[in-house]
C-alpha positions as CSV (number, residue, x, y, z in Angstrom):
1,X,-46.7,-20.7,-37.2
2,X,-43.1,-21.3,-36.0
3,X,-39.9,-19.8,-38.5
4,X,-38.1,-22.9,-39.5
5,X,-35.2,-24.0,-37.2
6,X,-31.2,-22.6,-38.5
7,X,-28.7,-23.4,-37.8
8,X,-25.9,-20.9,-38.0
9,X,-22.2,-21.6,-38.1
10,X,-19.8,-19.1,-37.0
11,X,-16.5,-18.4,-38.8
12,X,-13.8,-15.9,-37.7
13,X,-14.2,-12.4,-39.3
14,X,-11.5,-11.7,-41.9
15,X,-11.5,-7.8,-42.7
16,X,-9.0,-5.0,-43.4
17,X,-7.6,-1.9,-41.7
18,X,-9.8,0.4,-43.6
19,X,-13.0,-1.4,-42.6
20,X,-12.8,-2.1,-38.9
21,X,-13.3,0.4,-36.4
22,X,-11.8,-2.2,-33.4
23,X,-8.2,-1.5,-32.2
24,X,-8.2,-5.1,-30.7
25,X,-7.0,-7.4,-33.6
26,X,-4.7,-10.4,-34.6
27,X,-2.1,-9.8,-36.9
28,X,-1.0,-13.1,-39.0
29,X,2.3,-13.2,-40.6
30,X,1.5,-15.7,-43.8
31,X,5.0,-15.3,-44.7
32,X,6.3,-16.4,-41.4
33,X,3.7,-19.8,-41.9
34,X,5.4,-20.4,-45.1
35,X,9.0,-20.2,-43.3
36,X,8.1,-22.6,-40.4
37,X,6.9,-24.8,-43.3
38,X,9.9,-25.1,-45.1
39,X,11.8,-25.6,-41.5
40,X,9.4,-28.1,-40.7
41,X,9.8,-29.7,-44.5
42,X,14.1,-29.8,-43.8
43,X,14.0,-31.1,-40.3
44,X,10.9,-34.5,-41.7
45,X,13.8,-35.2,-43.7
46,X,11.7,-36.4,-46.9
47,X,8.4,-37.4,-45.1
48,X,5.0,-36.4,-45.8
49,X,3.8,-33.0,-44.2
50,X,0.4,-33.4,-43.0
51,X,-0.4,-29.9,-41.2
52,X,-2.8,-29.8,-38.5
53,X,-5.1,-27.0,-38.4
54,X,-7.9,-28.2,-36.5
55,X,-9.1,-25.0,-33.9
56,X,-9.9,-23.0,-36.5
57,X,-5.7,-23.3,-37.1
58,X,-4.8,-22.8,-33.9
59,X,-7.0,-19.3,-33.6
60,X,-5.5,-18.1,-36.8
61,X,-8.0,-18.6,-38.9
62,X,-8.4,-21.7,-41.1
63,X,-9.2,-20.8,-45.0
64,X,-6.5,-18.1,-45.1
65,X,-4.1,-20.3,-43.3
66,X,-5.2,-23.8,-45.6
67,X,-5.1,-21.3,-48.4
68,X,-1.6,-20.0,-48.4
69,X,-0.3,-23.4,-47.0
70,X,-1.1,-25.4,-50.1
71,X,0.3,-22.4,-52.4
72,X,3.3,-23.4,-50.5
73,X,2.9,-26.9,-51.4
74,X,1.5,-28.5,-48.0
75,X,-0.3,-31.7,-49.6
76,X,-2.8,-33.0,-47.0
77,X,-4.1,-31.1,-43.9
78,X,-5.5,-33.0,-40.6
79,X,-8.7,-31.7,-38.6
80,X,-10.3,-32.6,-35.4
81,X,-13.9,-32.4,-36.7
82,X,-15.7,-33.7,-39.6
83,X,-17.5,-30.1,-39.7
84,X,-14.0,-28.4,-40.0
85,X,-13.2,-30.7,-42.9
86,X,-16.5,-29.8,-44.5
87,X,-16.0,-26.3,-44.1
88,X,-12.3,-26.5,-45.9
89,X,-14.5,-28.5,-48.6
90,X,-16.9,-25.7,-48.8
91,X,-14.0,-23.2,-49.4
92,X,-12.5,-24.8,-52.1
93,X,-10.1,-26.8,-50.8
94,X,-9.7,-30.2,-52.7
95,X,-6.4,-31.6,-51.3
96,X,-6.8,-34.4,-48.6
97,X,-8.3,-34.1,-45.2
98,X,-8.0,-36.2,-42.4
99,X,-10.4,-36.2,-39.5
100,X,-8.2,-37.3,-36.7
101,X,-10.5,-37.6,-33.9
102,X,-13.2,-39.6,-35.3
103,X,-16.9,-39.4,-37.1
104,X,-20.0,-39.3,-34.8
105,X,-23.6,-38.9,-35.1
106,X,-24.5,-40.2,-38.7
107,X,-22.0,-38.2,-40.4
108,X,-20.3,-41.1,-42.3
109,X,-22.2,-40.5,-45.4
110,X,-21.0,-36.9,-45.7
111,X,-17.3,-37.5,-44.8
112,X,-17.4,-40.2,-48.0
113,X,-19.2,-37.8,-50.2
114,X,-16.9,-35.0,-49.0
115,X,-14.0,-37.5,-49.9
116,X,-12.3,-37.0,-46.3
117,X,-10.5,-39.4,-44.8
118,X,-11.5,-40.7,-41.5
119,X,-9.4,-42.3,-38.4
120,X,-10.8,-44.9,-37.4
121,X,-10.7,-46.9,-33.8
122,X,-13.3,-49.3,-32.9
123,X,-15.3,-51.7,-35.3
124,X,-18.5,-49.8,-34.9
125,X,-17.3,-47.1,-36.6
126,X,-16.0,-49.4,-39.5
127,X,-19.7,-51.0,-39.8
128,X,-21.3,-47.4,-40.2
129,X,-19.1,-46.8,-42.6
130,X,-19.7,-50.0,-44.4
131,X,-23.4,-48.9,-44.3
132,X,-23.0,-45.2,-45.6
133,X,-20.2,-46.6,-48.2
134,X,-22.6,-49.7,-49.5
135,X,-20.7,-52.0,-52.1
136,X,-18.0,-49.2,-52.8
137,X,-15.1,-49.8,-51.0
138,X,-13.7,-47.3,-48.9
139,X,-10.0,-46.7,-46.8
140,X,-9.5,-45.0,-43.6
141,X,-6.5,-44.8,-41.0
142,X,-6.3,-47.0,-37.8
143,X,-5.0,-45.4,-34.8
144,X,-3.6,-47.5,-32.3
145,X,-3.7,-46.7,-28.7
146,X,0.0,-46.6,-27.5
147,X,0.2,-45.3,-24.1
148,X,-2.3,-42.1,-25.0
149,X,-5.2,-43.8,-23.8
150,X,-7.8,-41.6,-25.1
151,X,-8.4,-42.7,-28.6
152,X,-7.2,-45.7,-30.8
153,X,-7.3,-49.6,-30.6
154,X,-5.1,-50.7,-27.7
155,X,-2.5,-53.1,-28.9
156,X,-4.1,-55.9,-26.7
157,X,-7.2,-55.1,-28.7
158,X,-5.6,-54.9,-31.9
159,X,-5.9,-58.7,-33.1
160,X,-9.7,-58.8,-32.0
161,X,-10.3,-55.8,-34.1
162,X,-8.3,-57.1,-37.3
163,X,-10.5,-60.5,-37.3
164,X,-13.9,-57.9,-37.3
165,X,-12.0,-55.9,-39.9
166,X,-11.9,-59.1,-42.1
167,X,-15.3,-59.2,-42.5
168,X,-16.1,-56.0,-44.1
169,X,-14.6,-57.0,-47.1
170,X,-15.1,-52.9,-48.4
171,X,-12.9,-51.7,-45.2
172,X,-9.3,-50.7,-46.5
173,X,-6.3,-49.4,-44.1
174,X,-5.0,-46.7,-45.6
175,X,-3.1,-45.7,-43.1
176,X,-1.9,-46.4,-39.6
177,X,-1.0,-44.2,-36.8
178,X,-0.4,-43.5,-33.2
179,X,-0.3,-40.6,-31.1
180,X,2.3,-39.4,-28.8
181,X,1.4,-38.1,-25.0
182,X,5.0,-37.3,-23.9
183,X,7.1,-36.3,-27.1
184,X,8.0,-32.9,-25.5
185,X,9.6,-34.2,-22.5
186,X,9.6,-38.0,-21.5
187,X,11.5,-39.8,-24.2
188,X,11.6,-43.3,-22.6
189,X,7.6,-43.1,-22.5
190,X,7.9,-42.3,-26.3
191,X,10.4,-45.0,-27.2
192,X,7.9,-47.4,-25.0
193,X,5.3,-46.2,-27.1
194,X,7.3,-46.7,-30.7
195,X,7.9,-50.1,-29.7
196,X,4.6,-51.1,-29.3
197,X,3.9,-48.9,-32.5
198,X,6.2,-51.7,-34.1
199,X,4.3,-54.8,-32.8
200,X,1.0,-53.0,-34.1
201,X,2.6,-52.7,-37.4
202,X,4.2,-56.0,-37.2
203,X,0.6,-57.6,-36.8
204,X,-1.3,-55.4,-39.4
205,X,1.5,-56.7,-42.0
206,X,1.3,-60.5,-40.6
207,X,-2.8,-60.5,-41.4
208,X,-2.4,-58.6,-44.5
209,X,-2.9,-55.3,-44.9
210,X,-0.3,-52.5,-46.2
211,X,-1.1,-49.4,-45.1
212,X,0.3,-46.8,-47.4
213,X,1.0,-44.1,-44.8
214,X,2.8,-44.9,-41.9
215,X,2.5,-41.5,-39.1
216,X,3.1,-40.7,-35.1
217,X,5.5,-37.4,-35.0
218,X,3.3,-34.3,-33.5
219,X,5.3,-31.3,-33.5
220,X,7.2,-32.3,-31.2
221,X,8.2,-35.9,-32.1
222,X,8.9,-34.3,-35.1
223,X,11.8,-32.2,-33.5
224,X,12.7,-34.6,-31.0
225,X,12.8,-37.9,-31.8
226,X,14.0,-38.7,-35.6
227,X,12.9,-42.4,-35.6
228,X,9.7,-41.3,-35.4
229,X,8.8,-39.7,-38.7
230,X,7.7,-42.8,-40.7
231,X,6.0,-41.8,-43.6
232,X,4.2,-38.5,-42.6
233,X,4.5,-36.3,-39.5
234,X,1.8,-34.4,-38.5
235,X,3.0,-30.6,-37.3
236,X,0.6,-28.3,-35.6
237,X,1.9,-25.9,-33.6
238,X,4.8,-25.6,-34.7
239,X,3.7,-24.3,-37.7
240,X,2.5,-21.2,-35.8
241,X,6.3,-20.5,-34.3
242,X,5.6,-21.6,-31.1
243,X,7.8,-24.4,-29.6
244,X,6.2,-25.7,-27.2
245,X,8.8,-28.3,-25.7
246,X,11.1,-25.8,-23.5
247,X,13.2,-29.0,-22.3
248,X,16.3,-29.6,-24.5
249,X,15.2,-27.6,-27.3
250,X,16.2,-29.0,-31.0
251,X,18.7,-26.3,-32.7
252,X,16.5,-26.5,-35.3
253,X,13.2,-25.7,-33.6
254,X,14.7,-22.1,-32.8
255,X,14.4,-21.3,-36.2
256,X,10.5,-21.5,-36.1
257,X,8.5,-17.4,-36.2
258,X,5.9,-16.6,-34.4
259,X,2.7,-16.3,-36.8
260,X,0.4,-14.1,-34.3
261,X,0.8,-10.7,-33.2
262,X,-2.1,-9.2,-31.0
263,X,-2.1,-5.6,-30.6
264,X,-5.2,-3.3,-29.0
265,X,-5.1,0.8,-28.1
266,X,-5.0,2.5,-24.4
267,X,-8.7,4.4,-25.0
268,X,-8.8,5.5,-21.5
269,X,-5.9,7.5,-19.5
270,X,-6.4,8.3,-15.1
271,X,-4.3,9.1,-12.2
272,X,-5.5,6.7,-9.0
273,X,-3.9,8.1,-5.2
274,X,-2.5,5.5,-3.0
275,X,-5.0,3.1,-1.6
276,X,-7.5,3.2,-4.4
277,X,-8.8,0.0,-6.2
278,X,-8.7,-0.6,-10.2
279,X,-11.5,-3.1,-11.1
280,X,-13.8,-5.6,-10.5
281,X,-13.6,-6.5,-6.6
282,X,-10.6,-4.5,-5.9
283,X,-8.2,-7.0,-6.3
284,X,-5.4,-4.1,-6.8
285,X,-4.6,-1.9,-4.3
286,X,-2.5,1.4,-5.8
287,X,0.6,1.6,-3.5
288,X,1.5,5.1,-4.6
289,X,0.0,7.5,-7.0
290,X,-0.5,5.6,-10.1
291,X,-0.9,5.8,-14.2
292,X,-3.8,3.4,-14.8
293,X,-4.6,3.2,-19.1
294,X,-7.5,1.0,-20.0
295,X,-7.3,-1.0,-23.3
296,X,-10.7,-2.6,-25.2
297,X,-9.2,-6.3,-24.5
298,X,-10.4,-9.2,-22.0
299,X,-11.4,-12.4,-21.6
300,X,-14.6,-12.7,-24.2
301,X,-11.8,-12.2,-26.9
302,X,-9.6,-15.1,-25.3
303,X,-7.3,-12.6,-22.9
304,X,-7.4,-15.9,-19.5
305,X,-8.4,-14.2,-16.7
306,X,-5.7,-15.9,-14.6
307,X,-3.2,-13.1,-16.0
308,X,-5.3,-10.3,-13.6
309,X,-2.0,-8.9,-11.5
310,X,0.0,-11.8,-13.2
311,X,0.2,-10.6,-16.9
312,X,1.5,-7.9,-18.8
313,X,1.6,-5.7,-22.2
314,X,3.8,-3.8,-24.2
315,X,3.3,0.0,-23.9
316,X,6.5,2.0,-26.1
317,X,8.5,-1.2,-26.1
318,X,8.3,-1.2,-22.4
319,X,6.4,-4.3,-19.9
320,X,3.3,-2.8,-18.5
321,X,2.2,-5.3,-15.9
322,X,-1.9,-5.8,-15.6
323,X,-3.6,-4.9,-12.8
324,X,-6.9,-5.1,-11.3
325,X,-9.0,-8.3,-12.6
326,X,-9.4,-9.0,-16.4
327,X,-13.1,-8.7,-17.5
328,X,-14.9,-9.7,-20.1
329,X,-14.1,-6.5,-22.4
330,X,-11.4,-4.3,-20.7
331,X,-7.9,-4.5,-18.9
332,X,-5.8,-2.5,-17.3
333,X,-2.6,-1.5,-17.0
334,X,0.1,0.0,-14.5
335,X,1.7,2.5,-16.9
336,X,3.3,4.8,-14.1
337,X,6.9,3.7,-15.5
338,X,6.4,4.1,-19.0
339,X,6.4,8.6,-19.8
340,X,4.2,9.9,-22.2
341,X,1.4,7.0,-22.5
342,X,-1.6,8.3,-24.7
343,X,-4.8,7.4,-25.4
344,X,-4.5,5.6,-29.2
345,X,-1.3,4.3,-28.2
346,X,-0.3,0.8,-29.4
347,X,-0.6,-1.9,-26.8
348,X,1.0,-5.7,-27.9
349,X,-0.6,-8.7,-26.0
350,X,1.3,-11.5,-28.3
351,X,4.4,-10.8,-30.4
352,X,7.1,-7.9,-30.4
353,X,7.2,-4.0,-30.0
354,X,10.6,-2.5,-30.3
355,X,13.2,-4.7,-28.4
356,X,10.7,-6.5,-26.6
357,X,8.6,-9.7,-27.2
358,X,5.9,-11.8,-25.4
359,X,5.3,-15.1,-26.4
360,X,2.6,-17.5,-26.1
361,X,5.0,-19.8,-23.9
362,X,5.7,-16.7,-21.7
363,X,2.1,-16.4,-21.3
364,X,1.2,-19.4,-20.8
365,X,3.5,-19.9,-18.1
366,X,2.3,-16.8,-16.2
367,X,-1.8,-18.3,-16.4
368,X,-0.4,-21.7,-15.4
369,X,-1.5,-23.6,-18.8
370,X,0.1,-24.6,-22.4
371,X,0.5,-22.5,-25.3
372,X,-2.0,-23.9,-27.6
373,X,-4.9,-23.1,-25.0
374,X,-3.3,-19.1,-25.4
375,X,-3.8,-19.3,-29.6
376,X,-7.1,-21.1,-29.3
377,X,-8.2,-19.1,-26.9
378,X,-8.4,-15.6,-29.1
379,X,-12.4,-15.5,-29.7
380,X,-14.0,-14.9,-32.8
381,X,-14.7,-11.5,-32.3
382,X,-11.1,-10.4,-32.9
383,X,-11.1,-9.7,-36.5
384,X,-7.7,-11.1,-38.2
385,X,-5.5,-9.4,-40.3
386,X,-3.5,-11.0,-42.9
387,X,0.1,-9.8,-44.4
């Protein structure tokens, strides 16, 4: 006889110094997510904070981050997934949730049980809900395609979807919003886009509806372009204290603190002579005698393995650049410049040690991505530590 089929969901491991015997941990600054609140809370200038903690929040982990936010006062939280709203349910959370990237698969009975909100963007998805929802009414938000073109109703499409709307007499717009592409860099795209934002809204109004909440400002557009904020912004990132729009930085961004710190231990110490290799296929070359100290980090806990002889660490407050490849579990380091490195010495991947700082921009600029691919990157496996 076949065991019944389970299905097990994985969830980031929360534990305490005492407990863990793994040098290689994330360090979360609550406090500094509470500060980056507030700065976000000054700069929306009296809108709505909706924060956006779909990725497990960004890598940081989501119930101790959803936790301390809405002691803080954060009202409403956004997710990518109807399973990550479920799971906030399951913890307790009761505020609301909005599942920004849509419902699939039959799941529209447990989103209105669950009382999340979904976005919506094609009449399909309206009709299911219709189904699930049977003579109760029910409200979601319309996204409208602007420029983004992954998700939403285009504009053109916008009239043909309000007639099919009208005839799901339970269907109620809650909320409308868009979603920026370019609100870190290309502000003509972005007023292009807010125009045709205002014709969407000048429509919805003309057939009817009044949408409570009005939202498009990302963490970004929330920094950068004031007109934008409506009724709600939406921050992500920034939350976390990384600014992730290098070009014309707002005054007021700078403010923002890193929330993530990741630290690990050298456990190995050698001496290499010129000419030998460090790693998988070689891929460093020791061009004098050289200080090599391993440390229990690579790229099965989220450490890309595009920083192999790009990258580096903090060793004594000093930049330790990597060498050899990254694999899977270990990394190494070119400590020949750095006296005195021990085994059980501190090693800082993200964050400061002494005078010095690596940030998730840094690093993602060195692996040729974007800093939220850095954050989300950090596997489960890396316990979290919260202070």
């Amino acid at each position: 006889m076949q065991p019944p089929e389970r299905t097990l969901t994985l969830r980031p491991r929360v534990t305490t110094a005492e407990d863990s015997l793994r040098p290689t941990r994330a360090e979360i600054d609550l406090d500094a997510l509470v500060h980056n609140v507030e700065v976000v809370r000054a700069e929306a200038a009296g809108a709505r904070v909706l924060a956006v903690v779909k990725a497990d929040a960004y890598g940081h982990g989501v119930v101790p981050v959803v936790t301390r936010l809405a002691a803080a006062g954060v009202a409403a939280f956004g997710v990518a997934l109807a399973e990550e709203g479920l799971e906030l349910r399951e913890a307790g959370v009761d505020a609301p949730i909005l599942v920004l990237n849509g419902v699939y698969a039959g799941a529209h009975r447990e989103v209105l049980e669950a009382g999340l909100t979904p976005v919506v963007f094609d009449l399909d998805t309206v009709h299911a809900f219709a189904r699930a929802a049977g003579d109760a009414s029910f409200g979601f938000h319309l996204e409208v395609d602007t420029g983004i073109a992954r998700l939403g109703v285009p504009v053109a499409a916008l009239a043909a979807f309000l007639e099919g709307l009208a005839r799901v007499p339970q269907a109620r717009i809650d909320g409308l919003m868009t979603h920026f592409a370019s609100a870190d860099g290309d502000d003509d795209f972005t007023r292009e886009q807010l125009r045709l934002f205002a014709d969407a809204r000048a429509l919805i109004a003309a057939r009817g509806h009044t949408p409570r909440i009005v939202h498009a400002a990302n963490s970004a557009g929330l920094f950068r372009h004031a007109e934008a904020r409506f009724d709600m912004v939406r921050p992500g990132i920034a939350l976390f204290g990384v600014r992730a729009w290098p070009s014309r930085m707002p005054h007021d961004a700078s403010a923002l603190r890193p929330t993530m710190r990741l630290r690990t231990e050298v456990i190995a110490m050698r001496e290499i002579a010129v000419g030998a290799t460090v790693g998988y296929s070689g891929t460093f070359r020791a061009p004098r005698p050289t200080q090599i100290a391993t440390v229990p980090v690579g790229y099965g806990d989220g450490l890309l393995r595009s920083l192999s002889n790009r990258g580096e660490m903090l060793v004594h407050g000093v930049r330790a650049p990597i060498v050899g490849n990254v694999s899977m579990d270990l990394t190494t380091l070119d400590v020949t410049n750095i006296p005195g490195v021990a085994i059980g010495d501190e090693v800082v991947l993200l964050g400061s040690q002494g005078e010095q700082s690596i940030t998730a921009d840094e690093i993602a600029r060195a692996a040729g991505t974007i800093p939220y691919e850095v954050l989300t990157n950090v596997s489960r496996r890396v316990p979290r530590f919260y202070k």
